[in-house]
C-alpha positions in Angstrom: 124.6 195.2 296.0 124.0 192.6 293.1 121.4 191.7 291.0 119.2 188.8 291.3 120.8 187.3 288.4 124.5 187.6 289.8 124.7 184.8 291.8 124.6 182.8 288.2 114.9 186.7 237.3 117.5 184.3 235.3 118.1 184.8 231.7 119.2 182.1 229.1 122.5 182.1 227.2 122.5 185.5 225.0 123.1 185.1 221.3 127.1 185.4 221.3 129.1 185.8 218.1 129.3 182.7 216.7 133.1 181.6 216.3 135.0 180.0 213.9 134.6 175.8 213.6 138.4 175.8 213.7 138.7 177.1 217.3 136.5 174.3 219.1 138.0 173.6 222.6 137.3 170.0 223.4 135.8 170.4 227.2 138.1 168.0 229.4 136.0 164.5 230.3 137.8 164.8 233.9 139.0 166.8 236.7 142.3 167.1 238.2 141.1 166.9 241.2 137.5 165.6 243.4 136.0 167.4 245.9 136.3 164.5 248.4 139.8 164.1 247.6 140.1 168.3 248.2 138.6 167.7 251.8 140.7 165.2 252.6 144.2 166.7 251.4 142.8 170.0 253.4 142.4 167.7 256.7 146.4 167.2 256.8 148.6 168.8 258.9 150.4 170.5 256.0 147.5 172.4 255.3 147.7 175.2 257.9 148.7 178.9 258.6 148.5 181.5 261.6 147.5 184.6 259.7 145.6 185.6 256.3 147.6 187.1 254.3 148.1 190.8 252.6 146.7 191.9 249.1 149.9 190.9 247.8 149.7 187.4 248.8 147.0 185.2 246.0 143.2 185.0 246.9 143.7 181.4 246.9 146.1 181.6 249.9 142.5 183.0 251.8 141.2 179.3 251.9 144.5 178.1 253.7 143.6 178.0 257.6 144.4 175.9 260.3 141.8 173.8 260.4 140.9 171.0 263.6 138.0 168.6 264.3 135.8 169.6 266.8 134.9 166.8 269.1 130.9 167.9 268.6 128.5 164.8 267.7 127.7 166.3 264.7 131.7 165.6 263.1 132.0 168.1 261.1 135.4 170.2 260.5 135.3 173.3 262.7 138.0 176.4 262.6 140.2 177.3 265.1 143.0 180.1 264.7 146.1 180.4 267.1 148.1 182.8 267.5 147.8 186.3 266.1 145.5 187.0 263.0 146.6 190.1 260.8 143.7 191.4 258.4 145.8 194.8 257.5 145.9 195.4 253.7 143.1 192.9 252.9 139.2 193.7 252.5 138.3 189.6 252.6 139.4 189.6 255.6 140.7 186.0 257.2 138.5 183.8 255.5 138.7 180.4 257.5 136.3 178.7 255.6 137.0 176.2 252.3 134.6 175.0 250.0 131.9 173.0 251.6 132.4 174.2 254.9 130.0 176.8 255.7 128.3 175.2 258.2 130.8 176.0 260.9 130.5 180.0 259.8 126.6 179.4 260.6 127.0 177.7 264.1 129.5 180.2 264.7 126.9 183.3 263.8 124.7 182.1 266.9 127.1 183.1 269.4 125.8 184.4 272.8 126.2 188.5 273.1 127.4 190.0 275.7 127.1 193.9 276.2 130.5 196.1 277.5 129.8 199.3 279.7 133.7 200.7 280.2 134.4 204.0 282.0 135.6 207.3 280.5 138.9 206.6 282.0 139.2 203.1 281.0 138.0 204.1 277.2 140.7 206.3 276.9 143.2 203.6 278.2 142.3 201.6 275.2 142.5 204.3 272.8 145.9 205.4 273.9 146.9 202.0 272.9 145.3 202.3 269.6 141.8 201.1 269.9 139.8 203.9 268.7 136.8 202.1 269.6 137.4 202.2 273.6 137.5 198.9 275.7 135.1 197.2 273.6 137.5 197.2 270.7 140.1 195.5 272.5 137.8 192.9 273.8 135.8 192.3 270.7 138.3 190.2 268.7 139.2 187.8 271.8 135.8 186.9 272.3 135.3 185.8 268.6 137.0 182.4 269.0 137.5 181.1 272.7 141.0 179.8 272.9 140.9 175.9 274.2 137.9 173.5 274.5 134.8 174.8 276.0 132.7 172.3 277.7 128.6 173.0 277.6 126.3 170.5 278.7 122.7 170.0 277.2 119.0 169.3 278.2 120.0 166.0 279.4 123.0 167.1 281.1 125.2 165.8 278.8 128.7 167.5 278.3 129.9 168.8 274.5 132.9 169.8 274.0 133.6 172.5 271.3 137.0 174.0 269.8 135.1 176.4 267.6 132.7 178.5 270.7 132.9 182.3 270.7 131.1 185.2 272.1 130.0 188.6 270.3 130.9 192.0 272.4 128.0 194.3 271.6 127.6 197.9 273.0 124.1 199.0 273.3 124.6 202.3 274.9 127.0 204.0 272.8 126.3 207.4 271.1 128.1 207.2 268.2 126.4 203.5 267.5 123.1 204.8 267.9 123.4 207.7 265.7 125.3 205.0 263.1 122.1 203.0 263.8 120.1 205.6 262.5 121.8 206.4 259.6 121.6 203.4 258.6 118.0 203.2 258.3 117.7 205.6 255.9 120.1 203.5 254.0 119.3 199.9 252.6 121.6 197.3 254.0 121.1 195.7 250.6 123.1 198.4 249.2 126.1 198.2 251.6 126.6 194.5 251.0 126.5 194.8 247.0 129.2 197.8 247.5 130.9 195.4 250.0 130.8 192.5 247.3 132.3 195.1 244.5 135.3 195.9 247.1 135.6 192.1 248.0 136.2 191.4 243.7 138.4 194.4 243.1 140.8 193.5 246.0 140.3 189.6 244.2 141.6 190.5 241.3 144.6 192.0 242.8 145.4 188.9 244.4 144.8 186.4 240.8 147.3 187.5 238.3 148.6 184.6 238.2 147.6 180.8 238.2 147.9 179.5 241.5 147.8 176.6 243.7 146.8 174.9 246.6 148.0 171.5 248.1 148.5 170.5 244.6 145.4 171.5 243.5 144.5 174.6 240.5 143.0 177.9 241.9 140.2 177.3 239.1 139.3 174.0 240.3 138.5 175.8 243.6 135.9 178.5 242.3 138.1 181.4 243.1 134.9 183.6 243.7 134.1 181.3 246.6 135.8 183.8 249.4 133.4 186.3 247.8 130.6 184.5 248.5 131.6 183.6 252.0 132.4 187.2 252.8 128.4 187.8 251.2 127.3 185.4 253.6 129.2 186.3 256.9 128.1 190.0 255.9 124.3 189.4 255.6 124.1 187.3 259.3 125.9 190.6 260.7 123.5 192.7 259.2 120.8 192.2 261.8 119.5 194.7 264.1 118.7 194.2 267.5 114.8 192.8 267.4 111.9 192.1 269.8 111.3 189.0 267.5 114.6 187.1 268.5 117.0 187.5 271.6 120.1 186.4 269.7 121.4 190.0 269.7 119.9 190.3 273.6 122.4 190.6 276.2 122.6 187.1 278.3 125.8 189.2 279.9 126.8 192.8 280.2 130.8 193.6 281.6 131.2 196.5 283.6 134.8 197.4 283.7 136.4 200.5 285.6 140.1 201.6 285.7 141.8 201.2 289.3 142.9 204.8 289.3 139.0 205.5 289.8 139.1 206.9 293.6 135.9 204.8 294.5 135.8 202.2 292.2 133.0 199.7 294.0 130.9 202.9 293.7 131.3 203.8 290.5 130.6 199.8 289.5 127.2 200.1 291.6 126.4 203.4 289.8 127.2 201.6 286.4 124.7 198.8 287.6 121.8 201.2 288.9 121.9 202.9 285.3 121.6 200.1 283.5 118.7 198.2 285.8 116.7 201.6 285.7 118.5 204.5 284.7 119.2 205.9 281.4 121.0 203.4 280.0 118.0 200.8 280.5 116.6 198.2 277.8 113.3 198.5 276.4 110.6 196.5 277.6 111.0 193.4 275.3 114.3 193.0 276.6 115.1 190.7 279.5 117.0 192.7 282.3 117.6 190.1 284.2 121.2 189.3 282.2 124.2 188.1 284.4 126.3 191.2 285.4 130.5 190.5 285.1 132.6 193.2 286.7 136.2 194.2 285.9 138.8 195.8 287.3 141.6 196.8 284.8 145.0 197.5 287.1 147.5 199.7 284.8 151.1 197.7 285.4 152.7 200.8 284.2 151.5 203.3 286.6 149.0 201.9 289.4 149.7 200.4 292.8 149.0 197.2 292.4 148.4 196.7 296.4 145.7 199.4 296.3 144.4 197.5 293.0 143.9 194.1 294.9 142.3 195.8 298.1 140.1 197.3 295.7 139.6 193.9 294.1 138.9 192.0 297.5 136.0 195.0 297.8 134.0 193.9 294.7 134.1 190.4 295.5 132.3 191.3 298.7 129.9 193.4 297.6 129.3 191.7 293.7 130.0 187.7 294.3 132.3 185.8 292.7 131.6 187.4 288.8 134.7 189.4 289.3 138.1 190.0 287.7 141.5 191.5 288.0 142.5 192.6 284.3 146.7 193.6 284.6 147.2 195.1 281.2 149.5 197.9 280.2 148.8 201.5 279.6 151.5 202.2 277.2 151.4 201.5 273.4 153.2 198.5 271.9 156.0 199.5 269.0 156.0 197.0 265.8 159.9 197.1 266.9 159.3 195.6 270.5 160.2 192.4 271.6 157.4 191.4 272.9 154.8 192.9 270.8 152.6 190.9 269.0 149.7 192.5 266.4 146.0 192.7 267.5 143.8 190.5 266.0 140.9 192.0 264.0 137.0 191.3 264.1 135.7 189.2 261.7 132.0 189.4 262.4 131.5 193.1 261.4 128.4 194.5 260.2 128.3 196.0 257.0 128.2 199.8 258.2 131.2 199.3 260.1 133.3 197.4 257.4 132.7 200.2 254.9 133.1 202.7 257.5 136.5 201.3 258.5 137.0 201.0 254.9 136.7 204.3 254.2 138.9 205.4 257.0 141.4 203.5 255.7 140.9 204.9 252.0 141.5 208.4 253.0 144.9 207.7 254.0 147.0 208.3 250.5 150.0 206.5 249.6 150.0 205.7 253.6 149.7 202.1 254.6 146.1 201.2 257.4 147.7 202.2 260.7 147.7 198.5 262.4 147.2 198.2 266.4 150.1 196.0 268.5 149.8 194.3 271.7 152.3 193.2 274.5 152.4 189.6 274.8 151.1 189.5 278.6 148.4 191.9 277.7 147.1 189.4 275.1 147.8 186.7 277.8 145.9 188.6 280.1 143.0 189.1 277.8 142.6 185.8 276.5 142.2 184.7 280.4 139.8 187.3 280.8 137.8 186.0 278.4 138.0 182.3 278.5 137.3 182.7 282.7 134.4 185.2 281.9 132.7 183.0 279.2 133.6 179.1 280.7 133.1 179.8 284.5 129.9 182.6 284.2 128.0 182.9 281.0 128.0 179.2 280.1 126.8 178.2 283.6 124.0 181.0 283.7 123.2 179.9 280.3 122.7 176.5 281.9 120.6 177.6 284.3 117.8 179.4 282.8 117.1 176.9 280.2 116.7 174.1 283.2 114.7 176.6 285.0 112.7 178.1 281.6 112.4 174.5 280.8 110.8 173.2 284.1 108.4 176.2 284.4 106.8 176.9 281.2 107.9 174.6 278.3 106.7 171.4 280.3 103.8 172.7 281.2 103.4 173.5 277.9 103.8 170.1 276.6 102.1 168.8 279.4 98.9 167.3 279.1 96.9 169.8 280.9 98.6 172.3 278.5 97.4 170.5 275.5 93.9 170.3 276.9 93.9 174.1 277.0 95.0 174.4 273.9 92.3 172.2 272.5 89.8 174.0 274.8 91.1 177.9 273.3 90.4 176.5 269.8 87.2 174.7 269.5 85.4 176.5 272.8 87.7 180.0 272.6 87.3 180.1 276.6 90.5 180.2 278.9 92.6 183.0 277.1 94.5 185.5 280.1 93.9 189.4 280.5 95.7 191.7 277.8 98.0 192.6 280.6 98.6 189.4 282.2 102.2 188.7 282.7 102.6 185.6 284.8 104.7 182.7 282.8 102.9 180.0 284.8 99.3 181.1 283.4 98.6 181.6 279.7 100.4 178.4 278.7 97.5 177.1 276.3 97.6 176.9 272.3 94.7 179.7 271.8 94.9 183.4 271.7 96.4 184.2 275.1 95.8 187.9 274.8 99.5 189.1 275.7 100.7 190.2 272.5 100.8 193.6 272.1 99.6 194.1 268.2 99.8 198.4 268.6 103.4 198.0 269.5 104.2 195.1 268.2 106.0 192.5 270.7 105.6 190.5 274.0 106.5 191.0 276.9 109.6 189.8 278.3 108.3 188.2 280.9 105.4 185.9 279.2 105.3 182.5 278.5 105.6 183.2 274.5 108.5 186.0 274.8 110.7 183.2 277.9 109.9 179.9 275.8 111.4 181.9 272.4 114.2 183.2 274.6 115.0 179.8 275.6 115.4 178.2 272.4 117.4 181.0 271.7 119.6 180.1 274.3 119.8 176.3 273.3 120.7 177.4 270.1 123.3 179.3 271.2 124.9 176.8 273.1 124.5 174.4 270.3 121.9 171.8 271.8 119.9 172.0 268.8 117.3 168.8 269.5 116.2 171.0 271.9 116.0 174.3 270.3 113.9 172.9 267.6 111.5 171.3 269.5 110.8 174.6 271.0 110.5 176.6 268.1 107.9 173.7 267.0 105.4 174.5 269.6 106.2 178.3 269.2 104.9 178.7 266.0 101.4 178.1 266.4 101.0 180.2 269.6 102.6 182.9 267.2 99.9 181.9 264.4 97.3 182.0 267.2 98.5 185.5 268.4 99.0 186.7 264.8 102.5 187.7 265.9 103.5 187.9 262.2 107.2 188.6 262.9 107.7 186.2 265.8 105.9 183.4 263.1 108.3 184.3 260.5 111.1 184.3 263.1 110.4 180.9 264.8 110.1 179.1 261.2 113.1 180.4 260.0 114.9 179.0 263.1 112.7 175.8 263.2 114.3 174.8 260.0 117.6 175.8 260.7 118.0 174.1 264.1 116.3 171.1 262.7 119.4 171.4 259.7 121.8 171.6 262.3 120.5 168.6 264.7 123.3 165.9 263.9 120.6 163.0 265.0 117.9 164.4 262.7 118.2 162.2 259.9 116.4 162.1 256.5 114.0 159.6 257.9 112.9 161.6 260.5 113.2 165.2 258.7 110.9 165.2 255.8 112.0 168.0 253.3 108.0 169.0 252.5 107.8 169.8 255.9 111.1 172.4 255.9 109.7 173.7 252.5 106.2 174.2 254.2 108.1 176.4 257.1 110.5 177.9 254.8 107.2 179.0 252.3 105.7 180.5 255.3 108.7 182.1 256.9 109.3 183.7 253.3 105.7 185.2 253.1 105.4 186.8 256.6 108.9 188.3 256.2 108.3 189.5 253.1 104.6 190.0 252.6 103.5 191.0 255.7 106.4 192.4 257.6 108.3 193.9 254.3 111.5 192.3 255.1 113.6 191.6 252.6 116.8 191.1 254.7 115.4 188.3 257.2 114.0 186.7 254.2 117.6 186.7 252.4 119.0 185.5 255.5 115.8 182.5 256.2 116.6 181.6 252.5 120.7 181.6 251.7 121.1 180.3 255.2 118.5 177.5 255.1 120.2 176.8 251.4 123.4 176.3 252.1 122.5 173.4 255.5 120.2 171.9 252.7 122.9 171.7 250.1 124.8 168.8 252.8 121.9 166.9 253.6 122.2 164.3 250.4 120.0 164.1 247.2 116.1 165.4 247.9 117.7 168.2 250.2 120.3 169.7 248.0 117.6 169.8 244.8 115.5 171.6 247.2 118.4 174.0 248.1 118.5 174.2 244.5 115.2 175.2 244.4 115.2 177.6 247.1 118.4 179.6 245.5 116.3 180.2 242.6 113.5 181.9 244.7 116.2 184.3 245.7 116.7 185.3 242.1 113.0 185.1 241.5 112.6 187.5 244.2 114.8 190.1 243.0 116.3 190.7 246.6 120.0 191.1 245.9 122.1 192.9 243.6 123.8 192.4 239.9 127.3 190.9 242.3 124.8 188.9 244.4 123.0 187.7 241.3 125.9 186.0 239.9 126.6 184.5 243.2 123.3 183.2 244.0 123.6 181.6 240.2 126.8 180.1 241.0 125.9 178.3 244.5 122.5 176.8 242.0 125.2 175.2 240.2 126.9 173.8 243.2 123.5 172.9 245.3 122.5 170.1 241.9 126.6 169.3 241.7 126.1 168.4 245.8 123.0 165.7 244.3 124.7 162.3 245.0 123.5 159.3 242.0 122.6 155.7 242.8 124.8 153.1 242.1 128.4 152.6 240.6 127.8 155.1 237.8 125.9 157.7 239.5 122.4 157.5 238.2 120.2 160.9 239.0 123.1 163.5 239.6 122.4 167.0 238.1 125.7 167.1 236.7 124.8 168.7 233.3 122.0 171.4 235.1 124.7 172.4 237.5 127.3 172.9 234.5 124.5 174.9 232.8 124.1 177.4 236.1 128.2 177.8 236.2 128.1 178.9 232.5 125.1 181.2 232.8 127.1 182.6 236.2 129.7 183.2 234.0 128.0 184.7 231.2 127.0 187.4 234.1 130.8 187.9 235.4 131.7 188.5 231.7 129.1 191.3 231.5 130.0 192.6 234.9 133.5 193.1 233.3 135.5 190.3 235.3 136.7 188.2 233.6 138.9 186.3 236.1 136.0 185.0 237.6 134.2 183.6 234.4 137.1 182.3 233.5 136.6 180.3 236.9 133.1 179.4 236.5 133.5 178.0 233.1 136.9 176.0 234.2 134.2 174.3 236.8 131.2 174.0 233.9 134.0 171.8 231.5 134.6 169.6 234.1 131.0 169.1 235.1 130.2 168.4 231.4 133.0 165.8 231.3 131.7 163.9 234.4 128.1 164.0 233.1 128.6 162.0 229.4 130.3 158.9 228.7 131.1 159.9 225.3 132.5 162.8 223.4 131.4 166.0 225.8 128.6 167.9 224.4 129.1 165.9 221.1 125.0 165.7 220.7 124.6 169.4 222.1 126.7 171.4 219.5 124.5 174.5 219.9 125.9 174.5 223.4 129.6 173.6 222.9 129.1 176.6 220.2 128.3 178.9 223.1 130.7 177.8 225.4 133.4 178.2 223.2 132.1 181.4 222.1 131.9 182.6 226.1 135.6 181.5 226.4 136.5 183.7 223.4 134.9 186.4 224.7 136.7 186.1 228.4 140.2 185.4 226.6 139.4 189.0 225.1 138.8 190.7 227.9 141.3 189.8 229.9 144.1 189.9 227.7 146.5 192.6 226.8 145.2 193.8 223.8 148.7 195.4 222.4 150.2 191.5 222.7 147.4 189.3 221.8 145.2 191.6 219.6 148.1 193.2 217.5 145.4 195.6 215.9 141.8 197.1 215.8 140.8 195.5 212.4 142.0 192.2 213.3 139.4 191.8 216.3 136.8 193.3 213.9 137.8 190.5 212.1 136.6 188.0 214.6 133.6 189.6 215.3 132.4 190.0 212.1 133.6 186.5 211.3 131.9 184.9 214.8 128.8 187.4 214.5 128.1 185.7 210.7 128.5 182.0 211.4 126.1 182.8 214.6 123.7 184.1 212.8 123.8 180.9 210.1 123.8 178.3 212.5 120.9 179.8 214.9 117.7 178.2 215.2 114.3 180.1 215.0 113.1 178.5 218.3 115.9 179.3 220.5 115.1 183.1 219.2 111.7 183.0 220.0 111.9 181.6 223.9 114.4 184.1 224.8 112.0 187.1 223.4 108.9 185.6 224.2 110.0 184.3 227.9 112.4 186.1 229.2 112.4 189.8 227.2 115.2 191.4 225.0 118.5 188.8 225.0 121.1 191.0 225.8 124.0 191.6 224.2 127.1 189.4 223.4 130.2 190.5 225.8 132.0 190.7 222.3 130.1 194.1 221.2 131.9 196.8 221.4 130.7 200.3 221.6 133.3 202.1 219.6 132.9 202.1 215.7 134.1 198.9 213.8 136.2 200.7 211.4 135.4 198.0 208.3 131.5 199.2 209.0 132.4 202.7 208.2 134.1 202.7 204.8 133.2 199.0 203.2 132.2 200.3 199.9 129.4 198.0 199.8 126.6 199.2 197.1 
């Protein structure tokens, strides 16, 4: 019995103390070290490590991973991790990005899902061996990163080879997610990544007590509040819920796995199949139920017959096709102290309810260290075959499939010229448009209103030609053929516009520009950044006008930032731009404030000059954006990190004049020496530094006066006309000065 589908706002610089003219800090003209010459030490072999490190070890050890070339056209550095990868004692996480390399987390967040439906028995083989989570949790974290090359071929037929592929395991029929799912509702997911981001910079400055190094190359050269920011970003493309608007989080793949100590396990798979086709456990009706069905047998080495398993085996393939597998794993739990056992790799792609949950689990455990799962080496070996045989031999192929077959049958049609006709004839005449209920991909494939959007409810069905054409750039995406994605989202946006699918609109913008980012061929001639701001303007609006979404837009806007921060001088100034309209919009938090600020300041340091001596960069704007980022660490009370941001502002200042830095801006070397007074001060011990009380009322006092004289009447005025009440200098305390209580003045 198979399926059919088997067989395949921003404030200026607050008026700080003054400070004394004898404690100028001449700003540095150069760096130690250039970006370019960063990238290329991190390309050598002696860059590299298995595992991210504890809380003990420095954050800047977090950028260190092994790091390979992918042989995809588009030649950018791609991560891939061997071995075992231990997360235990550290928030970040394993954090294989560096600076400049977010582009591989982004292609990596489009990964094809894939749905797990375990039996009772087999859920409580997985938690015996310490996966609380049942057999989901011990497949989630192989799927992640596909060990070995994965070959996927394109529209053309064309084979691509990536090192970096992975898959996401989702379960969509679990109790215990659903009622999580509905917590989180009532919660904002804006308020679990901010307490995510406070977590992520208490466990950071754990990990920078002292100056460290990497390759040679200073912690603060590095931005050491760049793992931060990657975390924020990883954290807001898990936030997503499962949407009619996009299939990315649809199942193209759902594993039904049984134990072989089941009595009849090829009826129990073909009950597990009948409840999810029709049953309880069915999708709504904007999902696809035609997915590819994978089933499992999982043979206990410890305590099952394996002859009985195999005859069991030989059953399934004869009644389910060749999407069939033998797991061997064993039942008993692996022992830190065994020879063989090796320590479970952890997620990295976990939503923000399940981080702080697992979090909190793990806070509730005093002065005991986060219990830490182990594996035997043949059940990871066994796993990892599962995995790579499931995703290589059956999902990528069905993948394959239905785009040739989506692509015959409706898209070029579509494109046709009998489909543009009808489109011309919906718009000027308004005749042609299908019935409301009409659900045949071959009609309805005109430009016009075609009448099978469903505006009460709110989605398409999942078999018309709007709801297949979106799921199959969906799929191209996935699989990485991005030429083709984004010509598909092209023509899906004004059949959305037509339908007044306001969701889909926003949806199929979004991923118009980000596919179009991502196409290696797409150069600057052909992409025309008024045309990306156009989609990106109207992809803001519907998300957040007319669909009140302020976590799509965050995700439309950081994501689209950070590809158009890589794509040379016009596109990083309109990254630039575009990371301001986050601000503007008030969608993130005080931690994602500061940020946001910070990656302004490295969108105009991305602007490349003409010439020898680098006429047009922006270095001077983006030094101005690292020092207001870390004015707002300072009053955020970390001080590590401003110290960071103003180590990178000096030597953006130094690049950007030819003589003495900021000698014709004093007002501003005033302020920056004033900011790093005020971050020496709070980070240092007060008892060694600061021998009393009086003495840094002293300084105050003595900064606060020379401020005052030196001030000018119209920097006062735009910061209280402009932007409201300047806030106040990090060097005010709130205690009492003692010399303002008793200073007999008369």
């Amino acid at each position: 019995m198979t399926s059919p589908e088997d067989a395949e706002p921003v404030k200026p610089p607050p008026s700080l103390s003054s400070f004394s003219p004898d404690a100028t800090v001449v700003i540095p003209k150069t760096r130690p070290a250039d970006n370019d010459d960063l990238k290329s030490n991190i390309s050598s072999p002696s860059f590299r490590t298995a595992s991210s490190p504890p809380l003990s070890t420095p954050l800047s050890s977090l950028a260190q991973e092994r790091i390979s070339r992918s042989q995809s056209p588009t030649g950018r550095r791609s991560l891939s991790r061997l071995g075992t990868r231990s997360t235990a004692g550290s928030v970040l996480g394993s954090f294989g990005e560096v600076p400049d390399d977010t582009r591989s987390l982004i292609v990596r967040a489009f990964s094809p899902a894939i749905a797990v439906f375990s039996s009772s028995e087999l859920d409580d083989l997985a938690r015996q061996k310490g996966f609380h989570n049942g057999f989901r949790g011990l497949l989630r974290p192989f799927g992640e990163r596909i060990p070995g090359k994965v070959v996927v071929r394109d529209s053309h037929g064309a084979s691509r080879t990536w090192e970096d592929f992975g898959v996401r395991f989702i379960d969509l029929w679990d109790p215990s997610t659903q009622a999580t799912a509905a917590k989180a509702n009532t919660t904002s997911p804006f308020h679990e990544i901010e307490e995510l981001l406070r977590i992520y910079l208490e466990s950071s400055e754990q990990t920078a007590e002292q100056p460290q190094h990497i390759n040679g190359y200073r912690q603060s050269d590095l931005n050491m509040s760049f793992p931060v920011y990657t975390a924020f970003l990883r954290r807001l493309l898990c936030a997503a819920k499962i949407s009619p608007h996009e299939t990315f989080l649809h199942p193209v793949s759902s594993v039904m796995a049984v134990h072989a100590s089941d009595p009849d396990p090829v009826d129990t798979l073909r009950n597990m199949y009948t409840h999810t086709s029709q049953g309880s456990r069915s999708l709504p009706h904007w999902v696809h139920p035609e997915y590819l069905r994978y089933y499992v047998l999982v043979h206990d080495d410890d305590n099952d017959d394996f002859s009985r398993s195999t005859h069991f085996f030989d059953q399934m393939k004869r009644h389910f096709g060749l999407h069939c597998h033998l797991l061997r794993i064993r039942s008993s739990q692996a022992l830190p102290t065994d020879d063989d056992s090796v320590e479970a790799e952890t997620s990295e792609w976990l939503s923000p309810q399940e981080e702080l949950s697992k979090l909190s689990e793990d806070g509730n455990l005093i002065d005991v260290e986060p219990s830490q799962s182990y594996l035997f080496g043949s059940d990871v070996t066994a796993l990892r075959s599962l995995v790579r045989e499931l995703v290589q031999q059956s999902v990528v192929p069905h993948m394959e499939s239905k785009i040739a077959i989506w692509n015959d049958q409706v898209v070029s049609r579509r494109k046709g010229i009998s489909g543009r006709f009808m489109s011309m004839s919906k718009r000027l005449a308004g005749f042609g448009s299908g019935s409301k209920g009409s659900s045949n991909p071959v009609m309805n494939l005109g430009g016009g209103s075609s009448g099978n959007y469903d505006a009460l409810q709110g989605f398409y069905r999942f078999d018309s030609p709007e709801a297949l054409m979106r799921k199959m750039a969906d799929y191209s995406m996935m699989l990485r053929d991005f030429r083709l994605a984004s010509t598909t989202y092209e023509l899906l946006r004004s059949d959305y516009l037509n339908d007044k699918a306001w969701k889909y609109q926003a949806g199929a913008n979004e991923m118009c520009v980000i596919s179009s980012l991502l196409n290696p061929l797409a150069t600057a001639a052909k992409m025309k950044v008024d045309n990306l701001d156009q989609m990106l303007e109207t992809a803001t609006y519907s998300y957040l006008s007319r669909c009140a979404d302020p976590l799509d837009t965050l995700r439309c806007i950081a994501v689209s930032v950070e590809l158009l921060r890589v794509r040379g001088k016009s596109a990083a100034e309109s990254a630039a731009k575009w990371a301001t309209r986050i601000l503007e919009l008030g969608i993130v938090g005080p931690v994602g404030h500061v940020l946001i600020s910070e990656r302004i300041g490295a969108c105009f340091a991305a602007e490349i000059g003409l010439g020898s001596s680098g006429w047009g960069t922006r270095k001077r704007k983006a030094a101005l954006w690292y020092v207001l980022a870390a004015n707002e660490w300072l009053q955020l009370g970390k001080g590590e990190q401003a110290s960071s941001c103003i180590s990178v502002a000096d030597s953006h200042y130094g690049k950007s004049l030819v003589a003495e830095p900021l000698g014709p801006f004093s007002e501003m070397q005033e302020f920056l020496d004033q900011l790093r007074l005020a971050v020496r001060v709070s980070t240092a011990d007060m008892e060694d530094e600061l021998p009393t009380t009086d003495g840094v009322s002293g300084i105050m006092e003595e900064t606060s006066e020379m401020l005052d004289y030196r001030s000018h009447a119209r920097h006062r005025s735009i910061a209280t006309d402009t932007m409201g009440p300047v806030p106040l200098s990090p060097l005010r305390t709130t205690r009492e000065e003692p010399m303002a209580r008793d200073d007999d003045f008369e």
